[in-house]
C-alpha positions in Angstrom: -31.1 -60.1 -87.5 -30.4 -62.4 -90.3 -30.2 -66.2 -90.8 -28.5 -68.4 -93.1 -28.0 -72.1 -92.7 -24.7 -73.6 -95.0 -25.6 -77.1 -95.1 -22.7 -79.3 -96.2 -23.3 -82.4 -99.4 -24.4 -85.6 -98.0 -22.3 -88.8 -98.5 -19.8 -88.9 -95.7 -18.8 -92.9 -95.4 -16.7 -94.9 -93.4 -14.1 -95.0 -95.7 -14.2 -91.1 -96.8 -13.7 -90.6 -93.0 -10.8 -92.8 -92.3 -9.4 -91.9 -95.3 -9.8 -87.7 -93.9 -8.3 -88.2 -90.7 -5.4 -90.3 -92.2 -5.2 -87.1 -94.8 -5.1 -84.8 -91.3 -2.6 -86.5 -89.5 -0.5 -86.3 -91.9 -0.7 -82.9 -93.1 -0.1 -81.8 -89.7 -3.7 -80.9 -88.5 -3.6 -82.4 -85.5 -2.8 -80.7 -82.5 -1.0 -81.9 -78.9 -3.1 -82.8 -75.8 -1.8 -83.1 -72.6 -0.8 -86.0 -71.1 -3.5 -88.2 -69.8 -6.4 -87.1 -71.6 -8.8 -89.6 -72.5 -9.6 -90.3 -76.1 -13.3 -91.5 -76.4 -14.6 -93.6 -79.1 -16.3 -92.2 -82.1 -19.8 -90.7 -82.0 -22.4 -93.0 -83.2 -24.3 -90.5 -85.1 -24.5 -89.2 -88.5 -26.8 -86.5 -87.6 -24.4 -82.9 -88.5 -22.5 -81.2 -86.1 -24.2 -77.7 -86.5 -21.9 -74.2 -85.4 -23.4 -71.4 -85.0 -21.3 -68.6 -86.4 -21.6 -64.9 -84.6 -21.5 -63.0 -88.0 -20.4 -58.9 -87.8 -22.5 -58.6 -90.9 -23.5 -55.1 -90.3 -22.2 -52.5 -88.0 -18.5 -51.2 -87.1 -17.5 -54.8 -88.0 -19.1 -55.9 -91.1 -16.0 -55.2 -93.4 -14.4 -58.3 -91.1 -17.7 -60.5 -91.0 -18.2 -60.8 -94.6 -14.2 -62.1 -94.9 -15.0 -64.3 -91.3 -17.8 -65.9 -93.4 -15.7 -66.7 -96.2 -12.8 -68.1 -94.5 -15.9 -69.8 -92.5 -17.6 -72.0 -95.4 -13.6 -72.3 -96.9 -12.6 -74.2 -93.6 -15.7 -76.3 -93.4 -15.7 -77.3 -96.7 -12.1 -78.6 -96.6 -13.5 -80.1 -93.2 -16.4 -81.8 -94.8 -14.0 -83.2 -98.1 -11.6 -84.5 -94.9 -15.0 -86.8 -93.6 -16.2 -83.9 -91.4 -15.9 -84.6 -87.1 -15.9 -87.8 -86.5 -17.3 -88.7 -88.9 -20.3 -86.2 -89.7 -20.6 -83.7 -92.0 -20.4 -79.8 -89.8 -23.3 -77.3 -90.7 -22.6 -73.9 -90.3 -25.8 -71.8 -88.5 -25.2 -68.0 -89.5 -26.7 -65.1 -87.3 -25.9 -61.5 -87.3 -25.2 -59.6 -83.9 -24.9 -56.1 -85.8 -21.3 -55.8 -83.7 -24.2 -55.1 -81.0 -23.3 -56.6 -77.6 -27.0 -56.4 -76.6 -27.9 -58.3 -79.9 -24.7 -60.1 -79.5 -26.5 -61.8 -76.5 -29.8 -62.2 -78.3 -27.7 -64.3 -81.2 -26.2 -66.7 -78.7 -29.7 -67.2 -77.0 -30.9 -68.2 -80.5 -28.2 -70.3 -81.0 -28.9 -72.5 -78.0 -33.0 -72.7 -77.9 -33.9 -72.5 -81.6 -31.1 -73.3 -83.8 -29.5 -76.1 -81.3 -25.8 -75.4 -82.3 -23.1 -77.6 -80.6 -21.1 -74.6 -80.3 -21.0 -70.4 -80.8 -18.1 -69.6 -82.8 -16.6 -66.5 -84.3 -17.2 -63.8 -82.8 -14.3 -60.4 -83.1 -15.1 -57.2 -81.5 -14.4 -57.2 -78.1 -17.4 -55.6 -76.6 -19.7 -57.8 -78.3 -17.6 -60.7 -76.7 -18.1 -59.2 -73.1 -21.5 -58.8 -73.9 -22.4 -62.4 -74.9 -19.9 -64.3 -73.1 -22.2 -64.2 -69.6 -25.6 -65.6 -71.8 -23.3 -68.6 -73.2 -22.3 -69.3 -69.4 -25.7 -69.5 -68.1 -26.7 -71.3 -71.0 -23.4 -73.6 -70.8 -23.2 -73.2 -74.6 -19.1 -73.3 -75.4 -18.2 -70.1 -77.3 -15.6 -69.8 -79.0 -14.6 -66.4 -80.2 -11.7 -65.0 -82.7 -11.0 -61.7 -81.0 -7.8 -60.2 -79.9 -9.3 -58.6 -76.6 -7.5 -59.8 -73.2 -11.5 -60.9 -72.3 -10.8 -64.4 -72.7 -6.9 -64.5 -71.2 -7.7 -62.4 -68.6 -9.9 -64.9 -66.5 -13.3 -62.4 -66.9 -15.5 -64.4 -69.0 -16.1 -67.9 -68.1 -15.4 -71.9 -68.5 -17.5 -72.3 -71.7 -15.1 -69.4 -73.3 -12.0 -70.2 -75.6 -9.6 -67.9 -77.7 -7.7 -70.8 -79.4 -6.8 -69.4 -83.0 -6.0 -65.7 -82.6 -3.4 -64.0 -79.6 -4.7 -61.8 -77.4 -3.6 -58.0 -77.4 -1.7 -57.8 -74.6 0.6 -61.3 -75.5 0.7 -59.0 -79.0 2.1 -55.6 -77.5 4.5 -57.3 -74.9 6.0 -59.1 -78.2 7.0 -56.3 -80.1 7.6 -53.4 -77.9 11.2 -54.4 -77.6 11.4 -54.0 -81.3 9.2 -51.0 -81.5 11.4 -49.4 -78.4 14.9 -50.5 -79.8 14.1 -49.0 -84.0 11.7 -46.5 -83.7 12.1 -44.3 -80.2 10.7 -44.5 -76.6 8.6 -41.3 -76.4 4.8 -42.5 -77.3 1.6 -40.8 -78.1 -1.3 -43.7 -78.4 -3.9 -43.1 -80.3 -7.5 -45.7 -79.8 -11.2 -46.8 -79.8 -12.1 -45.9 -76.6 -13.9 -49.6 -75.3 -12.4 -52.3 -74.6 -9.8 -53.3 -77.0 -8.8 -49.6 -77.2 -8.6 -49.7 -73.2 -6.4 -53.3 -73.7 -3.5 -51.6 -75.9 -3.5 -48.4 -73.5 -3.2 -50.7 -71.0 -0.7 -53.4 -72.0 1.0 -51.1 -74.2 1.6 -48.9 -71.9 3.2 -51.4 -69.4 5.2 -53.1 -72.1 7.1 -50.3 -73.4 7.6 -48.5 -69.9 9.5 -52.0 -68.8 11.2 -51.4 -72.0 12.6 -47.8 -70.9 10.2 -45.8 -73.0 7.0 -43.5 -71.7 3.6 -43.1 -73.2 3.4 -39.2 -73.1 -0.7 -38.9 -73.8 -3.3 -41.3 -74.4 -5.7 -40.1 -76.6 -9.3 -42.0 -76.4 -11.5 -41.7 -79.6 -15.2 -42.9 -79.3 -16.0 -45.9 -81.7 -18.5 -43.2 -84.0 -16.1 -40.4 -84.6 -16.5 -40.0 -88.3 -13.3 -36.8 -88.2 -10.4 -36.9 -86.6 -8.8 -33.5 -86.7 -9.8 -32.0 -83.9 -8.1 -34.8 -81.7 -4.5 -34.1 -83.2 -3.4 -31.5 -81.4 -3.2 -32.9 -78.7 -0.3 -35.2 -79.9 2.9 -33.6 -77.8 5.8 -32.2 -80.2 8.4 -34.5 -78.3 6.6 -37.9 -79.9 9.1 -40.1 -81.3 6.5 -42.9 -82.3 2.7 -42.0 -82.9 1.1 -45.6 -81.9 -2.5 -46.1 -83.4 -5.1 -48.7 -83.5 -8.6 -47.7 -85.0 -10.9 -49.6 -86.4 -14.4 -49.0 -87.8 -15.9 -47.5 -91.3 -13.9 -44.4 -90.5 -10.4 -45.7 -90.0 -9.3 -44.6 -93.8 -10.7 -41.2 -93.0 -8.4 -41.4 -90.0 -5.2 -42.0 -91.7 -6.3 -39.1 -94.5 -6.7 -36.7 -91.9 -3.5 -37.6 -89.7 -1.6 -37.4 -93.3 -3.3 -33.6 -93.9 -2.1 -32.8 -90.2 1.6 -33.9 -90.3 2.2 -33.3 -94.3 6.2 -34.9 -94.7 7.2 -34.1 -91.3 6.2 -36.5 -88.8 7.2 -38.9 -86.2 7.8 -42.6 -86.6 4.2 -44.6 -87.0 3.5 -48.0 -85.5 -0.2 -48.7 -86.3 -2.1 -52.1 -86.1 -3.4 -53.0 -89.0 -6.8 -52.7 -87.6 -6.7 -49.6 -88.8 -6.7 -50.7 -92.5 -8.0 -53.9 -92.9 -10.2 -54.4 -96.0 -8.6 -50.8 -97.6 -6.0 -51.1 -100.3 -2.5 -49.4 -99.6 -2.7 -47.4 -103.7 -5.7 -45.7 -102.1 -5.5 -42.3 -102.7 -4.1 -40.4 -100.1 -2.8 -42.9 -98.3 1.0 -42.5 -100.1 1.5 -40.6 -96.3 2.0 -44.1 -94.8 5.1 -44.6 -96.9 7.5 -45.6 -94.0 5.3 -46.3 -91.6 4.9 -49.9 -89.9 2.0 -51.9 -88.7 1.1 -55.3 -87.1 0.0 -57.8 -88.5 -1.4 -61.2 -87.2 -0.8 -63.0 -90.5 0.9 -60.6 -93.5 -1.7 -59.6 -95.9 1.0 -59.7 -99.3 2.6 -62.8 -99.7 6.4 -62.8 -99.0 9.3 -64.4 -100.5 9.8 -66.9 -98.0 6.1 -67.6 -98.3 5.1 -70.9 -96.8 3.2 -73.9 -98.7 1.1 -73.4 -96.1 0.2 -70.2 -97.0 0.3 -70.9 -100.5 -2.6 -73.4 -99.5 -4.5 -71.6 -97.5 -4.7 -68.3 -99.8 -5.7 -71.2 -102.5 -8.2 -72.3 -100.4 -10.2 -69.0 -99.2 -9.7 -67.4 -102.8 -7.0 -64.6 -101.8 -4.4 -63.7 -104.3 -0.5 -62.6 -103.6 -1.7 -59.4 -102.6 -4.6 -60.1 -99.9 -7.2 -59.2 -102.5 -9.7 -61.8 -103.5 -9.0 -63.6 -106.7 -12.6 -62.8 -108.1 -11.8 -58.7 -107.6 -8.5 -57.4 -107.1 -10.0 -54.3 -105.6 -11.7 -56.8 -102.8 -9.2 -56.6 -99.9 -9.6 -59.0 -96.9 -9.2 -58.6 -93.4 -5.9 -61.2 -93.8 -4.4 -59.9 -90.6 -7.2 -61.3 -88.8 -9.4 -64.0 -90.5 -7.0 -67.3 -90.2 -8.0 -67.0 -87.0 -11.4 -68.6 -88.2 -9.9 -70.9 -90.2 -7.2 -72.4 -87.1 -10.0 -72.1 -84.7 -12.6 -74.1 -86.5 -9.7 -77.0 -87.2 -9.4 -76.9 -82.8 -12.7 -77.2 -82.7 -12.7 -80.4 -84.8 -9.5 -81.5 -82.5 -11.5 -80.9 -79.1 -14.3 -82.6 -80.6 -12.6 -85.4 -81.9 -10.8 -86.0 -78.9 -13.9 -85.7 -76.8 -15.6 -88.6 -79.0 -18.5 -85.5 -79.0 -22.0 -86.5 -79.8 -23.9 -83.8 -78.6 -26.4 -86.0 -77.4 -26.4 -85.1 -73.6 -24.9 -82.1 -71.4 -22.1 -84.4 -70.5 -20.9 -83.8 -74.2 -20.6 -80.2 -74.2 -18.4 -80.7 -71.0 -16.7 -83.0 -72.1 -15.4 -80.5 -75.3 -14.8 -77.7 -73.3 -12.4 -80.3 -70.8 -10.8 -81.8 -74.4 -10.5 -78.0 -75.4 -8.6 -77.7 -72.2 -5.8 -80.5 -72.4 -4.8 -78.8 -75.9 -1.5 -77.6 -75.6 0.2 -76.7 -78.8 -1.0 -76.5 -82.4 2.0 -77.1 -85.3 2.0 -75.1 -87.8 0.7 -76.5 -91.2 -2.8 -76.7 -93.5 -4.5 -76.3 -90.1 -2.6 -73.6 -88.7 -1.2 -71.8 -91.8 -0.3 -68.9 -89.5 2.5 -70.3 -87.7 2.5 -72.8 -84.9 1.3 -72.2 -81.2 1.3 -72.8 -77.8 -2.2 -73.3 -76.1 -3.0 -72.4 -72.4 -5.8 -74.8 -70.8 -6.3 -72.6 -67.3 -6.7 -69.3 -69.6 -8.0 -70.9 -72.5 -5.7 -68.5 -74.6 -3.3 -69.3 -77.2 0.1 -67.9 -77.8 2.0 -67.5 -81.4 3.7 -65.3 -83.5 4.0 -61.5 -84.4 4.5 -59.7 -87.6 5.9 -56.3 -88.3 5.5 -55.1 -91.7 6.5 -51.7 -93.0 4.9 -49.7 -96.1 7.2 -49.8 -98.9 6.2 -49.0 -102.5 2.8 -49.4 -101.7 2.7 -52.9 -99.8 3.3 -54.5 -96.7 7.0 -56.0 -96.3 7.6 -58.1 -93.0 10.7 -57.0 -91.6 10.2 -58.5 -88.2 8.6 -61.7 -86.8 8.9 -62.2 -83.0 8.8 -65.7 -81.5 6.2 -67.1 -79.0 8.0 -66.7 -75.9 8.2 -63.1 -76.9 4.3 -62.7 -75.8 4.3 -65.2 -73.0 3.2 -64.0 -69.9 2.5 -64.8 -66.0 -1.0 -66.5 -66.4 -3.3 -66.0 -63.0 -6.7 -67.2 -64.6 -7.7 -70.2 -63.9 -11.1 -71.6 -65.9 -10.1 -75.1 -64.9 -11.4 -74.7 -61.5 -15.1 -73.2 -62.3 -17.4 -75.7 -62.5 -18.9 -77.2 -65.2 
């Protein structure tokens, strides 16, 4: 387990502060509250507000952590050069959890008794979430994760949990099913990790295109270590109109190889999540079989030609290039699809806090985040939220947002679908509001 402390410059004055939150007002990074929600005065305090950051450096997840770092010290930097939260400079406390749910709990444990974070941020893979979630409870330590899993929305976890800058998995499958249903057939084989965000898509999926009019004809569960894929491909019924997959993992290029050797040129229509290719450049070899094929993506990985300034910006900003590759190594490819989640999350953060007049001198100031974090109910899209804009749900503590489909052509990732935010909405029955604090 590794440690690394990014300590911000030094110098952070009245005036540099004002001037920031002036500069973040205006640009859009500040997001709605509900009505009635006290604003507090300003902390009295230069001492840093210190985040601990649940790094997947090693393990299944690594290829996301080392991008989840970078967006990580790109956010707080433009945080710090803004005059930081409320006026102090944000240090950023790194651990690794090996994408280890056991060590997972170990690294939030750290967090709280040696490294003294304010908060636990950061963490993806869903399993590793469900495995630290209960330690940050007991320790009433907010956590903060960017994950897709259901966990959070679901009502599982607990009151010091939040999933404010990335949608959950089944807001994402009940938005583009119609689509999916409506283009590409109704007759679905699903292919998936078999734990917990595999168990979410077969799940939610499942139900989403059913009320849609299609089936799921076989669910095909593949553990998180399989390094070949072959033998699991038979199984795929002949009458598939639309082979739906979502791996992830160090074997996921091996994956698509193999499901290219098995079909050769005639196959069914493919809907993957991008999961399944994050990090891996589309002029791989072998990988010409996805021609055609669509995926999801949280945030499209090639810049398109109704790019936004706010893109524009934020690609600027985290050193990512037109084509999702980093700007020091073409052959670098990020985790795009995913990894703005850090970089809106960490600017709600800053909003709950801010709102909250935090301290972090007393318990009452971690309750009184996690109850700011709570009257959030949108975030507009801009420098903070380069994604797109949101809605924000303070009894689930989940957000809501866009979806984009993107299809393979000529070696990239065009969007030819985005879906709108009521697309994902559903009936919320979780309610973290009335736990206790």
């Amino acid at each position: 387990m590794t440690t690394r402390i990014i300590t911000p410059a030094r110098g952070l004055t009245r005036r540099s502060t004002l001037i920031g939150m002036g500069a973040a007002a205006g640009a859009g990074l500040v997001a709605g509250a509900a009505p009635g929600f006290v604003r507090y005065s300003q902390a009295q305090t230069s001492a840093p507000i210190r985040i601990g950051l649940q790094l997947h450096r090693t393990g299944i997840g690594a290829s996301y952590g080392r991008w989840y770092d970078r967006v990580t010290a790109a956010a707080v930097k433009r945080i710090n050069e803004e005059g930081g939260i409320n006026g102090r400079p944000v240090e950023i406390v790194v651990e690794d959890d090996g994408t280890d749910p056991r060590r997972g709990a170990e690294v939030v444990e750290k967090f709280a008794t040696q490294h003294k974070v304010d908060v636990t941020y950061g963490t993806l893979f869903s399993h590793v979430v469900t495995g630290s979630a209960p330690r940050a409870g007991e320790l009433k330590m907010p956590y903060v994760v960017v994950s897709e899993g259901y966990h959070v929305a679901s009502g599982a976890l607990n009151r010091y949990c939040f999933q404010p800058g990335i949608t959950d998995v089944r807001s994402q499958v009940m938005s583009m099913a119609p689509w999916i249903a409506g283009t590409l057939g109704k007759k679905v084989t699903m292919i998936f990790p078999d734990y917990a965000f595999g168990h979410d898509h077969r799940d939610y999926f499942s139900e989403a295109i059913k009320a849609q009019g299609g089936e799921v004809l076989a669910l095909i569960a593949i553990p998180p270590t399989e390094s070949s894929f072959t033998r699991y491909f038979p199984q795929i019924p002949a009458e598939t109109e639309v082979l739906y997959h979502v791996m992830v993992g160090p074997a996921v290029l091996t994956f698509v190889q193999e499901l290219g050797q098995f079909y050769g040129a005639n196959r069914p229509q493919i809907f993957g999540f991008i999961d399944s290719l994050e990090a891996v450049d589309l002029v791989t070899p072998q990988l010409e079989f996805l021609e055609g094929t669509y995926f999801w993506e949280g945030m499209p990985r090639y810049a398109q030609k109704d790019q936004t300034e706010h893109d524009k910006f934020y690609r600027a900003a985290i050193g990512v290039d037109d084509n999702g590759a980093s700007t020091a190594d073409p052959k670098d490819i990020s985790t795009y699809a995913h990894m703005f989640g850090c970089w809106e999350t960490l600017f709600v953060i800053k909003q709950a806090m801010e709102l909250s007049g935090y301290s972090g001198q007393t318990a009452k100031d971690k309750q009184g985040f996690v109850e700011a974090m709570e009257s959030l109910t949108r975030f507009d899209e801009g420098r903070a939220h380069p994604q797109g804009d949101k809605l924000f749900n303070g009894r689930n503590h989940q957000c809501y947002g866009h979806q984009y489909i993107s299809k393979v052509v000529d070696g990239r990732l065009d969007v030819v679908h985005r879906t709108a935010i009521e697309d994902g909405l559903y009936e919320v029955t979780a309610d973290y509001t009335t736990m206790p604090l």
